[in-house]
N, C-alpha and C positions, 0 to 999 in steps of 0.2 A: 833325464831322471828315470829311474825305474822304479814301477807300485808293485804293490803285490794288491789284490784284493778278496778278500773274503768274502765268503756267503757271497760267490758271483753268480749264484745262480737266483738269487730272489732279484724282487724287481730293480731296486737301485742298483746292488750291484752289475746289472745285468747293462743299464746304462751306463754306471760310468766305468765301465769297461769299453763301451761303444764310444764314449766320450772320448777317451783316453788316448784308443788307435785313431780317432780322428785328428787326433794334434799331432798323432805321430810318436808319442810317448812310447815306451820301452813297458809296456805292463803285462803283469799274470795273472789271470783270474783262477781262481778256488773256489768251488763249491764245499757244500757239506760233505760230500763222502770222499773230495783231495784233499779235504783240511778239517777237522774236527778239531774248535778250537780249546775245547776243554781240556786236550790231552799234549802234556807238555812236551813229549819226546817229538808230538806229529807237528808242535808249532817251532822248534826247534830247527828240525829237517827244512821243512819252508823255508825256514830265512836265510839257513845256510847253504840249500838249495841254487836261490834268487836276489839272495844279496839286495835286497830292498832299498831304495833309500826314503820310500814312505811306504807304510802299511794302512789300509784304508778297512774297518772292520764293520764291514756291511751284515758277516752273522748276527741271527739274535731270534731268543725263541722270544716271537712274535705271538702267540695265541692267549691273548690278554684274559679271557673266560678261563682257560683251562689251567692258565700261572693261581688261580686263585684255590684253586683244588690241588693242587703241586706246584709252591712257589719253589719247593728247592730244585727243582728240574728247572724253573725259568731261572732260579740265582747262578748255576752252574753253565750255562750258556750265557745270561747277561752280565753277570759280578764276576766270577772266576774266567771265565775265558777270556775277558779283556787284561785283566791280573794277568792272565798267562802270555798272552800277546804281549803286555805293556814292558815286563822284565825282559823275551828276548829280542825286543826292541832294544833295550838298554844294551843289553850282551851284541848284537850286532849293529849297535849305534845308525839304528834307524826311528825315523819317525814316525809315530800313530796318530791318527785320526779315527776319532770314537764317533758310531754314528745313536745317538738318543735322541728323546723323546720327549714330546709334550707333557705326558703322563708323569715327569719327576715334580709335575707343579698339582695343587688342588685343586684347580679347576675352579676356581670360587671367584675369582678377580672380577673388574668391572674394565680395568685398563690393562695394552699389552702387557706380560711379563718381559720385563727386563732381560736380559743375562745376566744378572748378577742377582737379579729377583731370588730370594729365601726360597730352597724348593722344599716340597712337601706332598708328596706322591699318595695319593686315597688307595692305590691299588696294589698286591702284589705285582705286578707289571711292572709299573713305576717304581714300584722299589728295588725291585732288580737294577732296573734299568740306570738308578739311580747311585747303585752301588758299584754299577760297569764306569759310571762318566766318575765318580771319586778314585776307584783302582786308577784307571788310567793317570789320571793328573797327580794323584800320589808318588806314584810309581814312575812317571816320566812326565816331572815340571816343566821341566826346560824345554822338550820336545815332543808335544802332542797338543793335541785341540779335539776340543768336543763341538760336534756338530748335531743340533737337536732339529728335527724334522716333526712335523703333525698332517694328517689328514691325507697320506698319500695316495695316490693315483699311477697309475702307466699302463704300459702297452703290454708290459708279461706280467703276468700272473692275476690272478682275482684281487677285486679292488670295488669301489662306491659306484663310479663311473661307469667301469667295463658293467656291472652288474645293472645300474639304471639305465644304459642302451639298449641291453639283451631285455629289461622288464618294457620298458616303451614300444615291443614291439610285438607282446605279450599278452597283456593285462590292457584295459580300459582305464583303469586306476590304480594309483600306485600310492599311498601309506608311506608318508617319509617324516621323521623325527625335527620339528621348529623350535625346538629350545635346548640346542646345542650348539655352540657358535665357536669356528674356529677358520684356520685356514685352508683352504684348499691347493695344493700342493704336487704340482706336477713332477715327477722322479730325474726327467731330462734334465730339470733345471737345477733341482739336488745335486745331478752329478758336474755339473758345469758348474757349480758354486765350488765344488769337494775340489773340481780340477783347476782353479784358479787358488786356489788357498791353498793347494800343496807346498809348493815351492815355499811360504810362505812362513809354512809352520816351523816353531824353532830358531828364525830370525826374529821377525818382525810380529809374530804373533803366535800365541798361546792361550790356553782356556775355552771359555764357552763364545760357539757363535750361533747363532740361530738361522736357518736356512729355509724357512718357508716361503712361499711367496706371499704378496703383500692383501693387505686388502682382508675382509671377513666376511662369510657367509657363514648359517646353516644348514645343514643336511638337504633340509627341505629345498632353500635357494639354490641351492646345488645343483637339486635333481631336476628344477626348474629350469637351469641355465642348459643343463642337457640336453632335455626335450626341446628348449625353446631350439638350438644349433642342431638339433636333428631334425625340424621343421614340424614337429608335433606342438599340441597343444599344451602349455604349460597349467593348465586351470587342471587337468589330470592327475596334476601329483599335489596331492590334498595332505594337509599340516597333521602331527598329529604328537603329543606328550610323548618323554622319555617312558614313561608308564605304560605305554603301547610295546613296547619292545623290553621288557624287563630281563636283565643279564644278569649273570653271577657278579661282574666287574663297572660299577658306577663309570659311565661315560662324563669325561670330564664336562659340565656345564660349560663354562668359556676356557678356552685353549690359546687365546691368539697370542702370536709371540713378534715382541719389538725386536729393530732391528736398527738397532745403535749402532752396535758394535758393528756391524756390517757397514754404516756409514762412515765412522771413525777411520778402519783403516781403508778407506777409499775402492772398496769391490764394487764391484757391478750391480745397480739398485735390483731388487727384489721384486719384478712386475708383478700388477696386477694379478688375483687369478683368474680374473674372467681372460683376460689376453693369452695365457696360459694355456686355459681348457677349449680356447679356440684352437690353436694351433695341435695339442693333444689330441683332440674327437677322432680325428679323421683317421689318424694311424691307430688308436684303439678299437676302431670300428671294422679296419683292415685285416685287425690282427683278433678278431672275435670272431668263433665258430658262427657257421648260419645256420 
């Protein structure tokens, strides 16, 4: 097969491009400045380029604070540029995989979200976000899947993790947020889920699937499980209200997302994240300035 993938310069993408050449896959990775996907002549050229037979759209303006002061800037990267992707999929009869987010839900749940869960996004973010996974499935039924990720983690780029290692070795005390509950979500395992479901898409499966790893924690638990695998003391990172931290963009209260459908068509179960952020520490720890 051959992928193309976008935004391969942020952290997922970044994996499963590393993913990809390890099975031996035929793939291309794209950053922001070889592919802007809002502009239709440059998403055009890609595909007739590299002759795709799945598109993996890892772009997306990510900076959830600043969608809220310019959501048309984040609609134009999350809504239009999957639209643009999704039609020269059709015109070069390839496949898309849309990658979204927690944030298309309220945040208000007691139990997992579904995939098929009613979304309802509190944020300009989400609702970009939210208009990127509809273009797409509108636009190419037969042949695309939305893949929603929350609470990401890895080894490039700034993240919770990389940022709670660098503070534990810092600070006496560390101020972490206990009434926010979602999953935690290592990016390797994103792009292992994205490379098992390629082939996938367009036969045997279409629509929303949720790809977080299993299990739920808090910010605060999080920062604990950190410190406890870097052999520090976990009583250091002391709980504290979303009110401590007050943002332009409401953080979703509970985020955690079911994984049905991931059982249904028979994938690879969704580990643990504490099993996860073991195997992650060490190589983020590698790959973090001293």
């Amino acid at each position: 097969m051959r992928w193309l993938v976008t935004g391969a310069g942020g952290m997922l993408g970044h994996d499963l491009v590393e993913e990809l050449r390890t099975r031996d896959e035929q793939v291309t990775g794209l950053g922001h400045l070889a592919l802007d996907i809002t502009a239709p002549d440059a998403v055009d050229r890609a595909l007739a380029a590299h002759h795709p037979d799945v598109v993996v759209n890892c772009a997306a303006y990510t900076a959830v604070d600043d969608a809220e002061q310019d959501e048309e800037s984040a609609l134009r990267v999350n809504g239009d540029g999957p639209r643009i992707l999704a039609r020269a999929c059709v015109a070069y009869e390839a496949r898309l995989i849309q990658v979204s987010t927690d944030y298309v839900f309220a945040g208000d749940a007691r139990t997992p979200y579904a995939e098929d869960a009613a979304p309802d996004p509190r944020t300009a973010y989400g609702r970009t976000k939210l208009a990127g996974e509809r273009a797409v499935l509108d636009e190419l039924p037969d042949a695309s899947a939305v893949v929603r990720i929350a609470w990401l983690y890895g080894v490039h780029g700034r993240n919770f993790v990389r940022t709670m290692t660098e503070l534990e070795a810092r600070r006496d005390t560390v101020d972490v947020v206990d009434d926010q509950r979602g999953q935690p979500t290592w990016s390797a395992d994103v792009a292992a889920t994205i490379a098992d479901l390629g082939p996938r898409v367009g036969r045997d499966m279409t629509g929303v699937l949720h790809a977080t790893n299993s299990g739920e924690a808090t910010w605060y638990d999080l920062a604990r499980e950190v410190f406890r695998l870097l052999g520090a003391d976990p009583d250091r990172v002391r709980p504290v209200t979303s009110e401590a931290f007050a943002r332009p963009a409401p953080r979703p209260a509970y985020s955690v997302l079911a994984h049905g459908r991931r059982q249904r068509l028979g994938l690879a179960r969704a580990r643990d994240w504490r099993t996860a952020l073991h195997e992650a520490l060490p190589r983020i720890r590698k790959e973090t300035p001293s």
